[in-house]
mmCIF file of the N, C-alpha and C atoms, coordinates in Angstrom:
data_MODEL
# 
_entry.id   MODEL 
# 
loop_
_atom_site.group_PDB 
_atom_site.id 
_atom_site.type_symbol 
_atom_site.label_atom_id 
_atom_site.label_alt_id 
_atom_site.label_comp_id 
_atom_site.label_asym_id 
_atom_site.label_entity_id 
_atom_site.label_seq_id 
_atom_site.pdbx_PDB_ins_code 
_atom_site.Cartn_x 
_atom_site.Cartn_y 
_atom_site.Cartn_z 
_atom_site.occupancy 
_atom_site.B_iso_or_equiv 
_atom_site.pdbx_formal_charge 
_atom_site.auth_seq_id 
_atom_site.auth_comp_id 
_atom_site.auth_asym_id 
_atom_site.auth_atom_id 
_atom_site.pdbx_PDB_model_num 
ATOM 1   N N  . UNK A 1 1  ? 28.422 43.608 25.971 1.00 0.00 ? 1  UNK A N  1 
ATOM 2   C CA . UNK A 1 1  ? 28.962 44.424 27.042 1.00 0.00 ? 1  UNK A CA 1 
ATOM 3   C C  . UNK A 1 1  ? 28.744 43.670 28.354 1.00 0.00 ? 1  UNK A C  1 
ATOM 4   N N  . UNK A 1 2  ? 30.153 43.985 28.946 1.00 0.00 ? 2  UNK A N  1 
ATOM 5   C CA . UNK A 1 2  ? 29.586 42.491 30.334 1.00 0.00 ? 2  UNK A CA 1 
ATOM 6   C C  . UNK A 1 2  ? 28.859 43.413 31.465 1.00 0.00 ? 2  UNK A C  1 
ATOM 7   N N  . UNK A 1 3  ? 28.261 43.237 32.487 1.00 0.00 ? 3  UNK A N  1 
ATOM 8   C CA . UNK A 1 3  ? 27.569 43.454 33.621 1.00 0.00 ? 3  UNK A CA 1 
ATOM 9   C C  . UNK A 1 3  ? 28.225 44.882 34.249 1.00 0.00 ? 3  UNK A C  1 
ATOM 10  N N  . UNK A 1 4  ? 29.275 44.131 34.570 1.00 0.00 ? 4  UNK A N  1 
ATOM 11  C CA . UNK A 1 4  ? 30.456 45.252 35.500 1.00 0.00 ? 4  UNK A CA 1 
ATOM 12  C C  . UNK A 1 4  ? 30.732 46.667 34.495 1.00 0.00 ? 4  UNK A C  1 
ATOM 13  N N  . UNK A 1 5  ? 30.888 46.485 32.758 1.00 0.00 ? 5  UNK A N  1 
ATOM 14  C CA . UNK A 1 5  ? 31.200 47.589 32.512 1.00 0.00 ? 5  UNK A CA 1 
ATOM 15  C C  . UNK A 1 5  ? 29.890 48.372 32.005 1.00 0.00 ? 5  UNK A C  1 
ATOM 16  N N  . UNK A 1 6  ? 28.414 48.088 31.929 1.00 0.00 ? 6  UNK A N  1 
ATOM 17  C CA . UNK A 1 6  ? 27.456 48.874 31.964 1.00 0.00 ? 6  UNK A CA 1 
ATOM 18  C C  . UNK A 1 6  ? 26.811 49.272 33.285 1.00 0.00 ? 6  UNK A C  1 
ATOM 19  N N  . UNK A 1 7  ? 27.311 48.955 34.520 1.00 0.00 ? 7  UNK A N  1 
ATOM 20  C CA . UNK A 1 7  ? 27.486 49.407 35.848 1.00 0.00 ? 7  UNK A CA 1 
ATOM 21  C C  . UNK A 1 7  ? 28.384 50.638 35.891 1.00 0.00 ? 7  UNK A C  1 
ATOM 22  N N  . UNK A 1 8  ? 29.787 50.264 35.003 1.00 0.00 ? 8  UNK A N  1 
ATOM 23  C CA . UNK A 1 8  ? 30.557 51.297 35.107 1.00 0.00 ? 8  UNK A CA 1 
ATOM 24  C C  . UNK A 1 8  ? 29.971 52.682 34.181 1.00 0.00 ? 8  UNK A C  1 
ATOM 25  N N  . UNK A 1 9  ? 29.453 52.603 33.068 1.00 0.00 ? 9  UNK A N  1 
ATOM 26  C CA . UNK A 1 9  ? 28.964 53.374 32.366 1.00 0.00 ? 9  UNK A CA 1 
ATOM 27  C C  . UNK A 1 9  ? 27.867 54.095 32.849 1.00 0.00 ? 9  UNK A C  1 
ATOM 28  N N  . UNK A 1 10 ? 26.762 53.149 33.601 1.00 0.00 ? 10 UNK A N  1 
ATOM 29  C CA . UNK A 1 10 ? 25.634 54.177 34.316 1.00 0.00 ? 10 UNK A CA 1 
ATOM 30  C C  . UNK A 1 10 ? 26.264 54.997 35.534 1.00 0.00 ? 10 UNK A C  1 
ATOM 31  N N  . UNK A 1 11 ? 27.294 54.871 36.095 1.00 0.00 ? 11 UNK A N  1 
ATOM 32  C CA . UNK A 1 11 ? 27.626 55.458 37.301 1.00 0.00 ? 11 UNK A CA 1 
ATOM 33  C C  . UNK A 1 11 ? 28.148 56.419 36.464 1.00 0.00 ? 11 UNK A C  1 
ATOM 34  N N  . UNK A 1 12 ? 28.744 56.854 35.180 1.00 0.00 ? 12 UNK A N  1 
ATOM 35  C CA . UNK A 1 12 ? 29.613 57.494 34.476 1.00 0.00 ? 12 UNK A CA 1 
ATOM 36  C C  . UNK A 1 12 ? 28.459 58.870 34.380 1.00 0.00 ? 12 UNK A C  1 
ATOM 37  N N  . UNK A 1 13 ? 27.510 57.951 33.636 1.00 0.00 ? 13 UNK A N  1 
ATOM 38  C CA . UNK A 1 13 ? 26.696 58.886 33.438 1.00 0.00 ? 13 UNK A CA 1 
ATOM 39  C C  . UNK A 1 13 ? 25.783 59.551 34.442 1.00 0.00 ? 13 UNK A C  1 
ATOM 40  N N  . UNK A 1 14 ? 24.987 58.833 35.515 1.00 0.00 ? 14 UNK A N  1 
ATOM 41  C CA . UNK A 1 14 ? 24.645 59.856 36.661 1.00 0.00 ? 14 UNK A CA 1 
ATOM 42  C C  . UNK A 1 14 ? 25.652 60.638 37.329 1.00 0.00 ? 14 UNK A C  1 
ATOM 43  N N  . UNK A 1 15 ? 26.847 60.683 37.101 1.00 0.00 ? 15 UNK A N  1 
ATOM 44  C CA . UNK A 1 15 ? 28.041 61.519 37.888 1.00 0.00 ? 15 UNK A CA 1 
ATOM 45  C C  . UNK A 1 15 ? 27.497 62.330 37.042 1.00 0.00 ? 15 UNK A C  1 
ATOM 46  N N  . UNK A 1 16 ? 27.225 62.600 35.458 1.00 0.00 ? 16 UNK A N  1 
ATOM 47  C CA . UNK A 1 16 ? 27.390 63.524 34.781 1.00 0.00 ? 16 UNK A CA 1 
ATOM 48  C C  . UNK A 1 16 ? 26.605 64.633 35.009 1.00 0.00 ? 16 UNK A C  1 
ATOM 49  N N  . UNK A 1 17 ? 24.702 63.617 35.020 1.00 0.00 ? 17 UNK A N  1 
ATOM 50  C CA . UNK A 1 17 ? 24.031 64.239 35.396 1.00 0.00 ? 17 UNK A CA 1 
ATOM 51  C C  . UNK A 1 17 ? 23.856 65.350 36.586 1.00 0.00 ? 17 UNK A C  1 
ATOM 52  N N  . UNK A 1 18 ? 24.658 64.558 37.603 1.00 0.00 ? 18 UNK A N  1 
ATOM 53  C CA . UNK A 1 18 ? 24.594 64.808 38.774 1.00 0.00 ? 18 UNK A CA 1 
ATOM 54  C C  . UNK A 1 18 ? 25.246 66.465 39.114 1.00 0.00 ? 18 UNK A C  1 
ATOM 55  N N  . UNK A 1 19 ? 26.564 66.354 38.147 1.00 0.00 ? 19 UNK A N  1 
ATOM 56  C CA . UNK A 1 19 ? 27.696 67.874 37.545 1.00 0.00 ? 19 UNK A CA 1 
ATOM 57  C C  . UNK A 1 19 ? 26.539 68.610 37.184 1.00 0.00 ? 19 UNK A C  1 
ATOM 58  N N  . UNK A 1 20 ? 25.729 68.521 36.518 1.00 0.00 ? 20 UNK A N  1 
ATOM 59  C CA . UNK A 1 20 ? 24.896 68.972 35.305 1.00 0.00 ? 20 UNK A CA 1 
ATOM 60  C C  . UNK A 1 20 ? 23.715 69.862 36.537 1.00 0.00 ? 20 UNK A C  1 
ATOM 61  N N  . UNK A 1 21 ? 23.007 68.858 36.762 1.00 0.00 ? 21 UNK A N  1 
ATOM 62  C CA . UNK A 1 21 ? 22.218 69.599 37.761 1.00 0.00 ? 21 UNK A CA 1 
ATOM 63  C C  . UNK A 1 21 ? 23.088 70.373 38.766 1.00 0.00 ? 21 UNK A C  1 
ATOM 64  N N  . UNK A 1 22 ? 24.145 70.021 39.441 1.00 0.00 ? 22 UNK A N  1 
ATOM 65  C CA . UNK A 1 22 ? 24.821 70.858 40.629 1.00 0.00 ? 22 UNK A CA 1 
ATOM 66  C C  . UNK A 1 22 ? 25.094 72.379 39.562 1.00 0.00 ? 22 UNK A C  1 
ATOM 67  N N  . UNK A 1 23 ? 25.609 72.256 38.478 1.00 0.00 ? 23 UNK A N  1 
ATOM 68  C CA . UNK A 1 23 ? 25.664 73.360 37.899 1.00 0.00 ? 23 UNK A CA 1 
ATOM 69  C C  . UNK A 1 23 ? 24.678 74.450 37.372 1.00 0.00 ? 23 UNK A C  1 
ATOM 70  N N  . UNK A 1 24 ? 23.370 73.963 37.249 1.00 0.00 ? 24 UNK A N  1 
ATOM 71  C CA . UNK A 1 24 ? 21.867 74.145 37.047 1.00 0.00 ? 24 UNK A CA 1 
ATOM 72  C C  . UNK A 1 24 ? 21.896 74.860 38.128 1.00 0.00 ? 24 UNK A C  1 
ATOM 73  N N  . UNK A 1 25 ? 22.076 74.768 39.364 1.00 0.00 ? 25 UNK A N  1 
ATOM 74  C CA . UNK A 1 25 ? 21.478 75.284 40.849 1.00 0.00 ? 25 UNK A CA 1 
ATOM 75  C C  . UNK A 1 25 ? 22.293 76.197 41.334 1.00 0.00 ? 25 UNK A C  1 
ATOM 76  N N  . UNK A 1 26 ? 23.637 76.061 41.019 1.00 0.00 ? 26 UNK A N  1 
ATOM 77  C CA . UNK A 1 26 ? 24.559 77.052 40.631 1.00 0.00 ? 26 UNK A CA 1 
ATOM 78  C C  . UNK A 1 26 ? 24.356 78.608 40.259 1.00 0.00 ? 26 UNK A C  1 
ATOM 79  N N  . UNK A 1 27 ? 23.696 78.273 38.413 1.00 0.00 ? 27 UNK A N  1 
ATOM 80  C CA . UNK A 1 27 ? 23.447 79.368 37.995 1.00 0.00 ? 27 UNK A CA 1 
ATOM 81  C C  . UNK A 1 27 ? 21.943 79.766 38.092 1.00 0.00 ? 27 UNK A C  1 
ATOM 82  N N  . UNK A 1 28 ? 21.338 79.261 39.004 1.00 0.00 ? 28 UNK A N  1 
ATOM 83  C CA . UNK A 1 28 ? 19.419 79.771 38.808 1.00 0.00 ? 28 UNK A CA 1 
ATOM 84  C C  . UNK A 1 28 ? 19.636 80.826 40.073 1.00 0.00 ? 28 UNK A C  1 
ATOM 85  N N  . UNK A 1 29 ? 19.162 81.631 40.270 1.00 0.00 ? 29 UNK A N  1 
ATOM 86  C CA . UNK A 1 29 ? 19.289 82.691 40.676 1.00 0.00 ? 29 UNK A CA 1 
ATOM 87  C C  . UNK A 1 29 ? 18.041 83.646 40.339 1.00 0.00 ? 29 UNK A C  1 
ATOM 88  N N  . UNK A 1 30 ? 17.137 83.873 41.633 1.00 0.00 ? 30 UNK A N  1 
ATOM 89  C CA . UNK A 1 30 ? 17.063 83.856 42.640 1.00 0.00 ? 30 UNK A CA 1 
ATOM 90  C C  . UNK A 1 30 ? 16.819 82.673 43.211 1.00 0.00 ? 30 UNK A C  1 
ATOM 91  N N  . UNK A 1 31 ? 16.548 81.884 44.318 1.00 0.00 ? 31 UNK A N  1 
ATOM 92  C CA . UNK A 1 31 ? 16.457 80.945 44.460 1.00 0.00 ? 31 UNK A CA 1 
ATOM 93  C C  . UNK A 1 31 ? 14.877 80.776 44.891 1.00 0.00 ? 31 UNK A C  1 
ATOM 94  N N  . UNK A 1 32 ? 14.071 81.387 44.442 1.00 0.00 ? 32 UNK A N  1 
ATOM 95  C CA . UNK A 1 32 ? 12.876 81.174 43.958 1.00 0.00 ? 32 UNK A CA 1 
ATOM 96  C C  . UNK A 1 32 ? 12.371 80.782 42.648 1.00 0.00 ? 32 UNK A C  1 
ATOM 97  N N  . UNK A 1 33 ? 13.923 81.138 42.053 1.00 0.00 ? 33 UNK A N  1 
ATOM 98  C CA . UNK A 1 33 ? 13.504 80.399 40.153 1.00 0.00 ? 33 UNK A CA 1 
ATOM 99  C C  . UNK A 1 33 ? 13.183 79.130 40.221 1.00 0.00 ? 33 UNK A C  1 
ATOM 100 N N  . UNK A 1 34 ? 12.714 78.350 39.224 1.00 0.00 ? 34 UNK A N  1 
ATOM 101 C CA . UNK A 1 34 ? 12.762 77.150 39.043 1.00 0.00 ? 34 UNK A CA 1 
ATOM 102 C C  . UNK A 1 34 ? 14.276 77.058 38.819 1.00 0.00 ? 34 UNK A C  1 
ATOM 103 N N  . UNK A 1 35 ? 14.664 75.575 38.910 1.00 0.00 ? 35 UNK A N  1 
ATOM 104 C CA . UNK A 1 35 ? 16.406 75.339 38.438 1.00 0.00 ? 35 UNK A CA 1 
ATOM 105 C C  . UNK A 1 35 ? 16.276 75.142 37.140 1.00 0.00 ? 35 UNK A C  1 
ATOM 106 N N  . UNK A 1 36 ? 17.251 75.950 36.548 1.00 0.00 ? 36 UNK A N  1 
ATOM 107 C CA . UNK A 1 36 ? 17.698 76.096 34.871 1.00 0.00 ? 36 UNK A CA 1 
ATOM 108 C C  . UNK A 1 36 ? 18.645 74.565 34.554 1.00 0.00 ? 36 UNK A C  1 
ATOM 109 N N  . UNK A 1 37 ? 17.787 74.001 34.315 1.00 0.00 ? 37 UNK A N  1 
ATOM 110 C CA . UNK A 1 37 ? 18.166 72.643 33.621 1.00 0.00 ? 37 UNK A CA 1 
ATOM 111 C C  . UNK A 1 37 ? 17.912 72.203 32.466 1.00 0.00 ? 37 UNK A C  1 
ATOM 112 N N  . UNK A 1 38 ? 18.453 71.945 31.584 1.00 0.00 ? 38 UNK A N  1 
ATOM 113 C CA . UNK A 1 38 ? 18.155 71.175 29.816 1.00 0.00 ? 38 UNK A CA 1 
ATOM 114 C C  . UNK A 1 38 ? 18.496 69.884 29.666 1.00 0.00 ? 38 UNK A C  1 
ATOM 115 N N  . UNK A 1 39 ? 18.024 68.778 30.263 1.00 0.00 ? 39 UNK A N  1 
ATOM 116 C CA . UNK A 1 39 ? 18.515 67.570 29.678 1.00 0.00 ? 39 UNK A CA 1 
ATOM 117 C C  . UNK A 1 39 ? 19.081 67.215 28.757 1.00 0.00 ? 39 UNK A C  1 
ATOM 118 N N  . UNK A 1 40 ? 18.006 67.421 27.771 1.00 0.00 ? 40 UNK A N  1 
ATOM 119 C CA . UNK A 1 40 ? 18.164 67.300 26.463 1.00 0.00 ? 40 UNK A CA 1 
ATOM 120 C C  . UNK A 1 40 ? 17.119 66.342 25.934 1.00 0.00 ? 40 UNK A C  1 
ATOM 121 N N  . UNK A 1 41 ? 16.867 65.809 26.621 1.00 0.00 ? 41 UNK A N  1 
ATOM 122 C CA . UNK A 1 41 ? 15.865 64.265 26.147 1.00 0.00 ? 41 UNK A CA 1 
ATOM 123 C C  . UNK A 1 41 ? 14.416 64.521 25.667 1.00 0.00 ? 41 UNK A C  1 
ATOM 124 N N  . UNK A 1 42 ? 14.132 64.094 24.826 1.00 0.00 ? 42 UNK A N  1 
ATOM 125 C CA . UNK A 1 42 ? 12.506 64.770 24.421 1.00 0.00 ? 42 UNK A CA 1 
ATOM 126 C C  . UNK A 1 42 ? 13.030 65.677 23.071 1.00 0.00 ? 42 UNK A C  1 
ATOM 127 N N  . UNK A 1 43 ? 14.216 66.868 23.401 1.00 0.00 ? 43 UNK A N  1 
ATOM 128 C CA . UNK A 1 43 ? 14.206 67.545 22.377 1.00 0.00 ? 43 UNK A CA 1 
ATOM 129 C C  . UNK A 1 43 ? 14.270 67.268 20.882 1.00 0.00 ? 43 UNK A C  1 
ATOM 130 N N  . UNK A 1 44 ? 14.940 65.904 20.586 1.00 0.00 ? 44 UNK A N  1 
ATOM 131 C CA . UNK A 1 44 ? 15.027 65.471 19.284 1.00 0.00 ? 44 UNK A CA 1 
ATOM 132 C C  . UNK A 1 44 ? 13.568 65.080 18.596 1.00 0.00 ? 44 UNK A C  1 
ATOM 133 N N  . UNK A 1 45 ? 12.367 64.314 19.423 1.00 0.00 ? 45 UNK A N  1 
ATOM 134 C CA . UNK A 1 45 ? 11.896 64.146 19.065 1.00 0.00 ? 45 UNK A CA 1 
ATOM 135 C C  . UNK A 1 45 ? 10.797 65.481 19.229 1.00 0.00 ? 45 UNK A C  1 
ATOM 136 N N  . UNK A 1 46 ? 10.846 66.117 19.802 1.00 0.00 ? 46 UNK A N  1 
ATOM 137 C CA . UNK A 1 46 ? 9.839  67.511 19.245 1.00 0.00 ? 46 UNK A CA 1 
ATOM 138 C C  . UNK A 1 46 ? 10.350 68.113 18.478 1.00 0.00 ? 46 UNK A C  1 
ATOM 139 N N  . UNK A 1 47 ? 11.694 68.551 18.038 1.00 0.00 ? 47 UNK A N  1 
ATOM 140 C CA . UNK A 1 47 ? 12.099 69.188 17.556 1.00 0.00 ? 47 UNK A CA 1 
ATOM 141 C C  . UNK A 1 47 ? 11.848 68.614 15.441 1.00 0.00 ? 47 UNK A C  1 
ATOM 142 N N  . UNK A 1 48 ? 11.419 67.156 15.862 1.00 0.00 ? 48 UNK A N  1 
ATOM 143 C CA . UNK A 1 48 ? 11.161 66.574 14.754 1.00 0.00 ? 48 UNK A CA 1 
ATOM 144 C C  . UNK A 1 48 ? 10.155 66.690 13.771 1.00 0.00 ? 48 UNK A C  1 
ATOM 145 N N  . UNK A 1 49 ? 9.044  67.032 15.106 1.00 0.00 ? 49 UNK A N  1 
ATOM 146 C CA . UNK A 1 49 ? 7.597  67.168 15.135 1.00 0.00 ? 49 UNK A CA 1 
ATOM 147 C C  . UNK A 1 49 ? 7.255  68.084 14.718 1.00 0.00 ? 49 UNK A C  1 
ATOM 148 N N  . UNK A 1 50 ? 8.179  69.670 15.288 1.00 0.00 ? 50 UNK A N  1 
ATOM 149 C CA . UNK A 1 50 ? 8.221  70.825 14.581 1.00 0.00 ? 50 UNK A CA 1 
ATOM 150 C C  . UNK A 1 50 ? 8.435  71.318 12.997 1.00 0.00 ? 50 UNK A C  1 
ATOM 151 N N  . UNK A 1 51 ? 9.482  69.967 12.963 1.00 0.00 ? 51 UNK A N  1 
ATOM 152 C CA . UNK A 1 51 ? 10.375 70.454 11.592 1.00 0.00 ? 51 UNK A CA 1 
ATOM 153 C C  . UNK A 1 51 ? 9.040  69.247 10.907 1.00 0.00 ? 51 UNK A C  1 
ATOM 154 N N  . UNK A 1 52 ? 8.370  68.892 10.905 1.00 0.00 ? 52 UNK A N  1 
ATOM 155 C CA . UNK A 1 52 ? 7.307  68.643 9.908  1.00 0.00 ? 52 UNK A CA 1 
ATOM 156 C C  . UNK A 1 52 ? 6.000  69.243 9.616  1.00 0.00 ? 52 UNK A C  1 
ATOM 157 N N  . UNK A 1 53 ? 5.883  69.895 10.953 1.00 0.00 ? 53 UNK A N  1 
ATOM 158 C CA . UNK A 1 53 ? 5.051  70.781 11.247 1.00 0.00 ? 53 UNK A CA 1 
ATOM 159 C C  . UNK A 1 53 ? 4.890  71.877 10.262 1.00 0.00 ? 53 UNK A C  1 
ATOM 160 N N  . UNK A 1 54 ? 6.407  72.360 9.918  1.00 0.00 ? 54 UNK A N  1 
ATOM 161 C CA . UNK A 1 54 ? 7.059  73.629 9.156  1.00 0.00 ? 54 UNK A CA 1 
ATOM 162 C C  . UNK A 1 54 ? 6.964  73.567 7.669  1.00 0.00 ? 54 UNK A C  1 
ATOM 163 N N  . UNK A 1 55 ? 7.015  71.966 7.549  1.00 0.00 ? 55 UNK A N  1 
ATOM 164 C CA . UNK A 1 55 ? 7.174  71.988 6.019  1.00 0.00 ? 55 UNK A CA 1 
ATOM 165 C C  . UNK A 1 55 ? 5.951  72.022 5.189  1.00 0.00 ? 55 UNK A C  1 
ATOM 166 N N  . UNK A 1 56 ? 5.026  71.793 5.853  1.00 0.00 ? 56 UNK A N  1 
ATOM 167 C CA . UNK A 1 56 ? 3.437  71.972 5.995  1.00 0.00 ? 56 UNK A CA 1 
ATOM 168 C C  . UNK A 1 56 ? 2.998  73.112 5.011  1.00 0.00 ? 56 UNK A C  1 
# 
């Protein structure tokens, strides 16, 4: 992948983020909540941790 198009791809993706959180702040309400945000990142691997946890 050359230079210019993983430049283009990270800008792709903090725009996304960027939607993501503006929409987070959007819907948190009151604005004393914390902002309702889910990345997502982390979840696969706890969610991994759990599901071995379970089979236990």
């Amino acid at each position: 992948m050359t230079q210019s198009r993983k430049q283009e791809q990270q800008a792709a993706e903090d725009a996304q983020q960027e939607d993501e959180l503006d929409e987070a702040l959007r819907e948190t309400f009151p604005a004393s909540d914390p902002v309702a945000v889910d990345t997502g990142k982390g979840d696969a691997k706890e969610g991994e941790r759990k599901g071995g946890d379970e089979r236990r």
